[in-house]
Backbone as CSV, one residue per row, in Angstrom:
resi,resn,N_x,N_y,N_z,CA_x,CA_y,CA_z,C_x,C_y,C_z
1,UNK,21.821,96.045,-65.646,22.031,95.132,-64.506,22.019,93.696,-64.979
2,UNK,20.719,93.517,-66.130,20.801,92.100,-66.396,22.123,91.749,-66.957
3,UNK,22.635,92.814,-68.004,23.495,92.511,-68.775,24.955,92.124,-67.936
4,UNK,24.762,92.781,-66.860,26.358,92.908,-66.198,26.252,91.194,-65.342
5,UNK,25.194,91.102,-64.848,25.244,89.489,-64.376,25.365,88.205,-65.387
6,UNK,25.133,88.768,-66.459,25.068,87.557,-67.560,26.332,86.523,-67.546
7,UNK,27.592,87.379,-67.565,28.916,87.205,-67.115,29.515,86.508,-65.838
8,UNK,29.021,87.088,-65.376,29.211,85.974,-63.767,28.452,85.322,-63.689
9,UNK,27.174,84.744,-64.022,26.613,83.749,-64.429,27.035,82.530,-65.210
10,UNK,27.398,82.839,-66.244,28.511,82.292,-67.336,29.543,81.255,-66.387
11,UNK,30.662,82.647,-66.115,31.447,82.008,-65.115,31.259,81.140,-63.931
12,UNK,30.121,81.331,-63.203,29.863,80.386,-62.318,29.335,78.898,-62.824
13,UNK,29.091,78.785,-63.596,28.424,77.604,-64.423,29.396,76.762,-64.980
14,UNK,30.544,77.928,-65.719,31.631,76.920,-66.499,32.723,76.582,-64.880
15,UNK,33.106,76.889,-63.651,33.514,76.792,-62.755,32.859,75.239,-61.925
16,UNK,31.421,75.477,-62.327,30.730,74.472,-61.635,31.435,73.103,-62.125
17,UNK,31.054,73.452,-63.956,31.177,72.029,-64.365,32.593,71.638,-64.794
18,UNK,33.350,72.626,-64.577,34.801,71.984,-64.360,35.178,71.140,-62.894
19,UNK,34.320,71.453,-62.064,34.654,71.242,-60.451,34.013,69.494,-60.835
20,UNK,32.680,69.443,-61.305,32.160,68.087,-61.919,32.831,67.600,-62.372
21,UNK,33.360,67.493,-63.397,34.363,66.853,-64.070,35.602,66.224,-63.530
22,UNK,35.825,67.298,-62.720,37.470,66.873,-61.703,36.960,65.511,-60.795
23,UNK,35.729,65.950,-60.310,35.002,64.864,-59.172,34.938,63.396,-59.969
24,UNK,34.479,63.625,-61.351,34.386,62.345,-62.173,35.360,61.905,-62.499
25,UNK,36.414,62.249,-63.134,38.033,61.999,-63.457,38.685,60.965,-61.189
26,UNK,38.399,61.900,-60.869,38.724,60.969,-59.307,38.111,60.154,-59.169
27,UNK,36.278,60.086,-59.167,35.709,58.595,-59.345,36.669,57.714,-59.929
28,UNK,36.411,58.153,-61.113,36.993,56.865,-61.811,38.415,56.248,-61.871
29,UNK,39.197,57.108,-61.701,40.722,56.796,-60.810,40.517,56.212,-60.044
30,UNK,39.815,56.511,-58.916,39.768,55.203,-57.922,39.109,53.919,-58.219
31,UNK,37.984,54.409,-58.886,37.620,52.583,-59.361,38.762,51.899,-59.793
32,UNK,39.556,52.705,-60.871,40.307,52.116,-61.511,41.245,51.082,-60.632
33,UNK,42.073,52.181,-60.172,42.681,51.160,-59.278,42.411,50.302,-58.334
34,UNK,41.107,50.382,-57.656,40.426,49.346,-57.002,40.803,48.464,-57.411
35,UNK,39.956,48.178,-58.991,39.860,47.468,-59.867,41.452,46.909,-59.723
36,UNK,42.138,47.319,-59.819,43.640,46.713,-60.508,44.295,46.158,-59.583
37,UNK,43.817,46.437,-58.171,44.457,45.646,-57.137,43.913,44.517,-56.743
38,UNK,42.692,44.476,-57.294,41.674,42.969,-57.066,42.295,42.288,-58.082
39,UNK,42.739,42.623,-58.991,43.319,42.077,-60.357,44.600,41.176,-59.620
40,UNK,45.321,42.271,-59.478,46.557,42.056,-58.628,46.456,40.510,-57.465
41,UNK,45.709,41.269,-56.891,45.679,39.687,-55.772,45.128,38.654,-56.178
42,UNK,44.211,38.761,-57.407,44.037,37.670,-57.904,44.840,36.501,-58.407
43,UNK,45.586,36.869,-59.694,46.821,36.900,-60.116,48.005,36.103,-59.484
44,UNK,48.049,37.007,-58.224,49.402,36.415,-57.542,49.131,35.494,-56.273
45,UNK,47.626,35.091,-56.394,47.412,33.878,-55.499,47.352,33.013,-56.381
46,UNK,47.493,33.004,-57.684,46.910,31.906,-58.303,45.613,31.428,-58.629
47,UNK,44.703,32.316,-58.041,43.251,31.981,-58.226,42.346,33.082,-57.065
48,UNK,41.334,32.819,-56.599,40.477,33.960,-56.047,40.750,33.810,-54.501
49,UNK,41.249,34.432,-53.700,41.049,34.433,-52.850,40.051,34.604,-52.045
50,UNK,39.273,33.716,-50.752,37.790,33.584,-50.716,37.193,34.501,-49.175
51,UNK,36.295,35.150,-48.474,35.878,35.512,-47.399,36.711,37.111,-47.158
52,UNK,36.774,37.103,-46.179,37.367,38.136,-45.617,38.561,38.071,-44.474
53,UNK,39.251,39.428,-44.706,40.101,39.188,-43.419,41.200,37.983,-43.904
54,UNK,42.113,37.448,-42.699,42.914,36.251,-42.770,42.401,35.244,-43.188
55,UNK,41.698,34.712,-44.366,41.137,33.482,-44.794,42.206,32.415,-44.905
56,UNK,43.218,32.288,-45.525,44.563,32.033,-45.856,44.073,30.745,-46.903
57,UNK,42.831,30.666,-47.547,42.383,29.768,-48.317,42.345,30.427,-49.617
58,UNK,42.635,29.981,-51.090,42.692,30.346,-52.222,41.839,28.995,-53.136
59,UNK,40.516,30.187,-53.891,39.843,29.118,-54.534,40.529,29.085,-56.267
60,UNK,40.496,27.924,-56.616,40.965,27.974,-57.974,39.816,28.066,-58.958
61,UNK,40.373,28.217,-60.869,39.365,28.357,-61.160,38.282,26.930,-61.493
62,UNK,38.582,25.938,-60.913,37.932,25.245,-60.839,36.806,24.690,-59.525
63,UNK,37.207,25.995,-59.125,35.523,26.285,-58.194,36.439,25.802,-56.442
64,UNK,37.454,25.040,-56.367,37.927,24.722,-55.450,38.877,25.076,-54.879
65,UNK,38.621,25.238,-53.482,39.435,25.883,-52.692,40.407,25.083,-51.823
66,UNK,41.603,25.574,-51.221,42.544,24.921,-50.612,43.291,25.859,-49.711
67,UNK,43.801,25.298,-48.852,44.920,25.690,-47.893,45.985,25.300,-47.729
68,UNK,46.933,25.485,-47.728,48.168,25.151,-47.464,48.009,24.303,-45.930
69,UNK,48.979,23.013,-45.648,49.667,22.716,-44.531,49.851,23.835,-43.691
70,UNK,49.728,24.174,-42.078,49.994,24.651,-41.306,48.817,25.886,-40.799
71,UNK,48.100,26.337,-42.362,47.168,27.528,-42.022,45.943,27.351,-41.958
72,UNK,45.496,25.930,-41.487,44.192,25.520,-41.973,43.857,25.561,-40.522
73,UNK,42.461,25.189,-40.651,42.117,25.569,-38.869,40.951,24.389,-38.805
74,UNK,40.796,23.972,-37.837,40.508,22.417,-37.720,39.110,22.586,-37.559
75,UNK,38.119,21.570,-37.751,36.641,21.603,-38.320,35.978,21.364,-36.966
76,UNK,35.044,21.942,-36.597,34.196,21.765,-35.714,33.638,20.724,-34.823
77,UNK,33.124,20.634,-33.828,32.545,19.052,-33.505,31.605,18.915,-34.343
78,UNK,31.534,18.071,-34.661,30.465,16.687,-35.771,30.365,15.602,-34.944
79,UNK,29.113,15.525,-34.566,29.109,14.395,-33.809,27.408,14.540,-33.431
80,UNK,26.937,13.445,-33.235,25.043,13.238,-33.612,24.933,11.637,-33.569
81,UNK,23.531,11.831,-34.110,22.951,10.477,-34.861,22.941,10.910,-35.658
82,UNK,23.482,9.151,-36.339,22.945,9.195,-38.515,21.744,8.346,-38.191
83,UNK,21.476,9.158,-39.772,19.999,8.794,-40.388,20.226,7.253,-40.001
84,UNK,20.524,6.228,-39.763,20.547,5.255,-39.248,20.590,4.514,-38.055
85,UNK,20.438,5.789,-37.092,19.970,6.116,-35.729,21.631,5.705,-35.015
86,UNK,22.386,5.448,-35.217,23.784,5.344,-34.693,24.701,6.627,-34.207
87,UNK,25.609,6.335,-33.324,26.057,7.419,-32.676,27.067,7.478,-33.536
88,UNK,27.541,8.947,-33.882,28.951,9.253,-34.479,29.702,10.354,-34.566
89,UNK,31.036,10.525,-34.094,31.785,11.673,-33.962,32.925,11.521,-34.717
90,UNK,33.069,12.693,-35.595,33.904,12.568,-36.640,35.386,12.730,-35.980
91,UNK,35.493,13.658,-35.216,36.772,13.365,-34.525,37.493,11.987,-34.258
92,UNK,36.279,11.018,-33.968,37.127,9.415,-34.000,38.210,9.197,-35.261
93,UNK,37.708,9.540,-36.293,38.544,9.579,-37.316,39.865,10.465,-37.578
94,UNK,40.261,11.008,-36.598,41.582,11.734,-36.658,42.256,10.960,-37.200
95,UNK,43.677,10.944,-37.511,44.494,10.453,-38.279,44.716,9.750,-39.621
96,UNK,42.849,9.822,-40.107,42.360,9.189,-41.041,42.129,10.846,-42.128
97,UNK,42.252,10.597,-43.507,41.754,11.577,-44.205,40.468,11.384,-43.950
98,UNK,39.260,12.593,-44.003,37.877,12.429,-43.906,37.425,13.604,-45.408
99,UNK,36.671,12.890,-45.913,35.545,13.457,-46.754,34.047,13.717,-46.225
100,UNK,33.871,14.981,-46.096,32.434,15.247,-45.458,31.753,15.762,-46.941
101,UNK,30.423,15.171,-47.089,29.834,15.549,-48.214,28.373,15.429,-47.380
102,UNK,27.840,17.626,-47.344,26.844,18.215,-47.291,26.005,17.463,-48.429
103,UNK,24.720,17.148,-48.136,23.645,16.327,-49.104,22.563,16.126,-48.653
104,UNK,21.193,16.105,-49.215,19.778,15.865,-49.074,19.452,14.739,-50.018
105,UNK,18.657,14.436,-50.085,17.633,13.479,-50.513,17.193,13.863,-51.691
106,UNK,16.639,15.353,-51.346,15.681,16.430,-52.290,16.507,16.949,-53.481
107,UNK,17.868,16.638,-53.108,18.640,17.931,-54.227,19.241,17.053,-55.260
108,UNK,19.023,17.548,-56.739,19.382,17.112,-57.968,20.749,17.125,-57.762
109,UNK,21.276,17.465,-57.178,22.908,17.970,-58.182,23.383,17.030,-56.760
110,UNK,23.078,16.443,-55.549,23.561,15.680,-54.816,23.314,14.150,-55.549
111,UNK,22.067,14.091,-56.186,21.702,13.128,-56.864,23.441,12.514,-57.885
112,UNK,23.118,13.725,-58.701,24.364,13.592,-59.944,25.749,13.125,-59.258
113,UNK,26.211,13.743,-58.315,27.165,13.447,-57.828,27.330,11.812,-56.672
114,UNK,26.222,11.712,-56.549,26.202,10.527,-55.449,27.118,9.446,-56.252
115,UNK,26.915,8.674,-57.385,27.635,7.742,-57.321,29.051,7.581,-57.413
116,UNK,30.095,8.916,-57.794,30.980,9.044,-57.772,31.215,9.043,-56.361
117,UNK,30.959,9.706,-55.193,30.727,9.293,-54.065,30.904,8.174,-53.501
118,UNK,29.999,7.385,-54.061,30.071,5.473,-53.551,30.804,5.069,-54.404
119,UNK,31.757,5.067,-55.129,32.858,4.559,-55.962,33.817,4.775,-55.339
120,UNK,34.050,6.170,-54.958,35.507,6.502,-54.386,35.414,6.151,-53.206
121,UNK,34.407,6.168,-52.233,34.769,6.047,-51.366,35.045,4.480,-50.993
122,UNK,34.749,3.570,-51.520,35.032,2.208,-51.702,36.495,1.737,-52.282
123,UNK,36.567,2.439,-53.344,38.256,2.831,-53.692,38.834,2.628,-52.901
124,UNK,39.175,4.133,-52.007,39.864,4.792,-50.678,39.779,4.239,-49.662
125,UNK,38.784,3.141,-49.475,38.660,2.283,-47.988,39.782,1.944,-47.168
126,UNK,40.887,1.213,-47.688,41.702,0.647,-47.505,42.981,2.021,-47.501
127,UNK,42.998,2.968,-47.613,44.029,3.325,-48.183,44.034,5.130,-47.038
128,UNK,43.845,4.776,-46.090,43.302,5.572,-44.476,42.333,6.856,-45.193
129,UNK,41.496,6.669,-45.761,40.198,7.905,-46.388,39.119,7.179,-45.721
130,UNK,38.468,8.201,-44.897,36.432,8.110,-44.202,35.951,8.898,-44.925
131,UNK,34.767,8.674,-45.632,33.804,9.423,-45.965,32.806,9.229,-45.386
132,UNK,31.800,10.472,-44.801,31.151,10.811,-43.828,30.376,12.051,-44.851
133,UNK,28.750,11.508,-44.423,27.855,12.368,-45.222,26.946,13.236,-43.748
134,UNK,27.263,14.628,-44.371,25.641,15.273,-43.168,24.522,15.377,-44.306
135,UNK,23.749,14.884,-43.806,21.967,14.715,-44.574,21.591,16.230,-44.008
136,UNK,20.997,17.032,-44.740,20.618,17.862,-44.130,18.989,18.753,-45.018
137,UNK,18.206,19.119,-44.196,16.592,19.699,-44.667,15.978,18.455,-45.038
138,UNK,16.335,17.067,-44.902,15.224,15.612,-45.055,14.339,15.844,-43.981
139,UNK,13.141,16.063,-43.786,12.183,15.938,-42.872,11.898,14.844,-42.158
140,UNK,12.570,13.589,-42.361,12.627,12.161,-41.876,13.957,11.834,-42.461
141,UNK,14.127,10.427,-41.785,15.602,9.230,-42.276,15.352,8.714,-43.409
142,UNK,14.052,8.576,-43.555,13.498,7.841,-44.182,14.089,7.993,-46.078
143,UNK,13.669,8.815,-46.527,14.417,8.885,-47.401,15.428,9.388,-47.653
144,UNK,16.177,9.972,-47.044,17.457,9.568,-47.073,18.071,8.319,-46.869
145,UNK,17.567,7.611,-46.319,18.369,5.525,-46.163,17.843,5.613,-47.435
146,UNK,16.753,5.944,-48.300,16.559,5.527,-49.536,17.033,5.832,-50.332
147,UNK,17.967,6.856,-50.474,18.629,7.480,-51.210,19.996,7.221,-51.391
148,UNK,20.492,6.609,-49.650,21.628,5.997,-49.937,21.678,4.217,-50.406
149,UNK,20.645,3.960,-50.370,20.223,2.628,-50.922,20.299,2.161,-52.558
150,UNK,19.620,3.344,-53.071,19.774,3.604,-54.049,20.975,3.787,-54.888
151,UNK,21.942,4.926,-54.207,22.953,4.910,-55.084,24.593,4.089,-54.295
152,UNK,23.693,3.362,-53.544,24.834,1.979,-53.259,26.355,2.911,-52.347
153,UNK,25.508,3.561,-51.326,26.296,4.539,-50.359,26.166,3.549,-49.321
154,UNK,27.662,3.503,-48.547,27.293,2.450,-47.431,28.190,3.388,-46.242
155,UNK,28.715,4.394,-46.639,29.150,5.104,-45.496,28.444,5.734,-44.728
156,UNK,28.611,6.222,-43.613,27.536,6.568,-42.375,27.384,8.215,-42.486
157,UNK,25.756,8.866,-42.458,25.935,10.322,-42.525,25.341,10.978,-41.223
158,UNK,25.410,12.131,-41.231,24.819,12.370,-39.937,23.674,13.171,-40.270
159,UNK,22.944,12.959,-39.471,21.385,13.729,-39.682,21.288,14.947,-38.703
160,UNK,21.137,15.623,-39.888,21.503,16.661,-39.336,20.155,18.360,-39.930
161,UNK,18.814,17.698,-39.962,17.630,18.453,-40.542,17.722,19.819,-40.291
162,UNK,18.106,20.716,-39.705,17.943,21.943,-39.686,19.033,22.936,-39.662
163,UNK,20.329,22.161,-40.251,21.729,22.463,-40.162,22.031,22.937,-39.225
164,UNK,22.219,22.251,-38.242,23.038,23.505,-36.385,24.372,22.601,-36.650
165,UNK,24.901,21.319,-37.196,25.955,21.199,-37.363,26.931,21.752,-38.139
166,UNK,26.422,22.668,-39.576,26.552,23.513,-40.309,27.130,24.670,-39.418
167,UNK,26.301,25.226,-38.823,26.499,26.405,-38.724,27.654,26.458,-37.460
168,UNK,28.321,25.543,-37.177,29.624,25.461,-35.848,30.797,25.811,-37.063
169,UNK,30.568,25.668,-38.143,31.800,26.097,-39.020,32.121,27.508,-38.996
170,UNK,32.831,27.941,-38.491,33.529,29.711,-38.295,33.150,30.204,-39.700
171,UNK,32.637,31.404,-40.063,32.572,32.565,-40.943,34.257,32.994,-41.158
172,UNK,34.232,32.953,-42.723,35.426,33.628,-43.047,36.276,32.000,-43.305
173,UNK,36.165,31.040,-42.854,37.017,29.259,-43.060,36.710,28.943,-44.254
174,UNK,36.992,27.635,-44.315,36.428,26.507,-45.277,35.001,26.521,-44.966
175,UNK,33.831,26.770,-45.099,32.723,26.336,-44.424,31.701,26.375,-45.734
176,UNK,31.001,25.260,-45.227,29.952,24.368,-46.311,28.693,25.453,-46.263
177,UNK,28.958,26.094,-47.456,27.941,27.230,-48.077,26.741,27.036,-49.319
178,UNK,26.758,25.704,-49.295,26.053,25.138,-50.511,25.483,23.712,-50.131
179,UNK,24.268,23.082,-50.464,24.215,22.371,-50.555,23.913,21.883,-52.332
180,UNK,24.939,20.779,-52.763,26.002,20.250,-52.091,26.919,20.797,-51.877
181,UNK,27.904,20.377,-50.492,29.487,20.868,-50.101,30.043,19.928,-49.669
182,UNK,31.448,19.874,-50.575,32.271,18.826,-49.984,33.789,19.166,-48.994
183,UNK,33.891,19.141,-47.987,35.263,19.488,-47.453,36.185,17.541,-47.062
184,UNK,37.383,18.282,-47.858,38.402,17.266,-47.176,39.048,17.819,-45.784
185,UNK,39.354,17.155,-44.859,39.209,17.191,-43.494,41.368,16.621,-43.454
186,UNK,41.883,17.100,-43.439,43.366,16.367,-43.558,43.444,15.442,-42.443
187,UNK,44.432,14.512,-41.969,44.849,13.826,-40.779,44.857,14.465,-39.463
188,UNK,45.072,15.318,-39.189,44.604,16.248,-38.176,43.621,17.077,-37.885
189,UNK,42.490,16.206,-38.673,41.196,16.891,-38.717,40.858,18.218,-38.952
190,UNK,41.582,18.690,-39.793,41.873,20.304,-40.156,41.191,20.205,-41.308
191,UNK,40.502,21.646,-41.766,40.166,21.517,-42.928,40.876,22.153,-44.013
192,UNK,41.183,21.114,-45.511,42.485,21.514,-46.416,41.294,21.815,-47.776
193,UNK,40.337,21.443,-48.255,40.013,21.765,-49.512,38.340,21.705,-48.977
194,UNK,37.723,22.675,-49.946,35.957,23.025,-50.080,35.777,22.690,-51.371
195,UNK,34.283,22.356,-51.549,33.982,22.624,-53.247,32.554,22.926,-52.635
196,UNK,31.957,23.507,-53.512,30.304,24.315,-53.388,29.480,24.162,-54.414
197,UNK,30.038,22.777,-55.182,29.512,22.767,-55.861,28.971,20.787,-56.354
198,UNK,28.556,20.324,-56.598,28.566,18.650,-57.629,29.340,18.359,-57.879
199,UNK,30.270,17.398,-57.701,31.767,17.097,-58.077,31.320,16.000,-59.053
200,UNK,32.519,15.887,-60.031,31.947,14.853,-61.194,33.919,13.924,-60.569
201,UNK,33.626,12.515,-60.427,34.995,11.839,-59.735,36.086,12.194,-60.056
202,UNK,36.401,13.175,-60.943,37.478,13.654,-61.608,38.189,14.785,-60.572
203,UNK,36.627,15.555,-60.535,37.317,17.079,-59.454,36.784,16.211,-58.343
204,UNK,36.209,15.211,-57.672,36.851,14.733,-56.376,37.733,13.986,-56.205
205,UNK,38.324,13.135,-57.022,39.745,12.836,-57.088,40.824,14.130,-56.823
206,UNK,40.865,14.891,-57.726,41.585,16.254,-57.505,41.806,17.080,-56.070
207,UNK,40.514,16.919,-55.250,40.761,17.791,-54.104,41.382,16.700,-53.546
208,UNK,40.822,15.205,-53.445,41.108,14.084,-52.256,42.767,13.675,-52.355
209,UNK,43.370,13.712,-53.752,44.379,13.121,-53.313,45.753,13.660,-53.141
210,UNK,45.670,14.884,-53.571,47.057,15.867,-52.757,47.108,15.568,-50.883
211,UNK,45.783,15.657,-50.442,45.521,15.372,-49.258,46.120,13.820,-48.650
212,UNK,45.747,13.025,-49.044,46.195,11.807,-49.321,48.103,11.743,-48.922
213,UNK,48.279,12.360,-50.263,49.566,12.090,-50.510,50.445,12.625,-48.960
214,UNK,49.769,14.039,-48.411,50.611,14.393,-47.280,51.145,13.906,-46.420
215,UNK,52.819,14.297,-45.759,53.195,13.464,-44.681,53.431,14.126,-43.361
């Protein structure tokens, strides 16, 4: 009896692990091609495409993202007191390019980037560009005016301590996921480029002036 089961034993075992094998060979076919279609859309956007769903935004590999004219979808109300106790709504600035630059007091890498900040935006004065800062997690004005004192910032930001102006930006957009975040805002107050990261004046020159140039 033992002897006669030994055999179909056998067989059921080498059956098993052929059936395994087939299952692993399909895993990995499908990763594969997963894999090759993320490749794929990578590729033929030119860079990473960002969120989910209809984003219609493509980040490059220089960390920055953009939209084309027509598919961009226009930025939220902004509008408060700045840390300087003044009323301000960014919408006044329609027809003007706007630079919004997410920033604290507290954060190094807003630090690094600040004076390129107050350079350009002194630059661009004349030439229809607002730059507009949200202060955001400062527990007071207080240092933040010191901060823009410091690095010779004279544009107006909005205070904004517990980010609820943040969070009116739609999931899946351009939306300021970092502090620091910089979005260019086009003439129709739409939003055309993100960065999530410290801009050194080189890559904020880069996002600001394709924007610029548009007619």
């Amino acid at each position: 009896m033992s002897a006669d089961n030994a055999p179909q034993r056998s067989n059921r075992t080498t059956r098993a692990t052929e059936r395994t094998r087939r299952v692993r060979r399909s895993a990995a076919l499908t990763a594969g091609l997963a894999a090759t279609a993320l490749l794929v859309t990578a590729c033929g956007s030119g860079g990473t495409s960002g969120g989910g769903g209809n984003t219609n935004f493509v980040t490059g590999t220089d960390g920055v993202a953009t939209v084309a004219q027509g598919k961009r979808t226009p930025a939220p109300d902004l509008s408060g007191k700045t840390i300087a106790g003044k009323t301000l709504d960014v919408a006044d600035y329609k027809g003007k390019v706007v630079v919004l630059n997410v920033w604290g007091s507290w954060c190094n890498p807003c630090r690094a980037e600040a004076k390129y900040f107050a350079k350009v935006s002194k630059a661009y004065a004349d030439k229809g560009v607002q730059f507009v800062g949200i202060n955001t997690r400062d527990t007071s004005t207080g240092a933040a005016l010191a901060f823009e004192k410091d690095w010779g910032i004279t544009y107006p930001s909005l205070y904004d301590p517990t980010g609820k102006l943040l969070l009116r930006f739609k999931k899946g957009t351009l939306n300021p996921q970092a502090i620091p975040s910089t979005l260019i805002l086009d003439r129709d107050g739409k939003v055309a480029a993100r960065s999530l990261s410290a801009l050194s004046e080189e890559r904020l020159l880069k996002m600001l002036k394709p924007v610029v140039a548009e007619k």
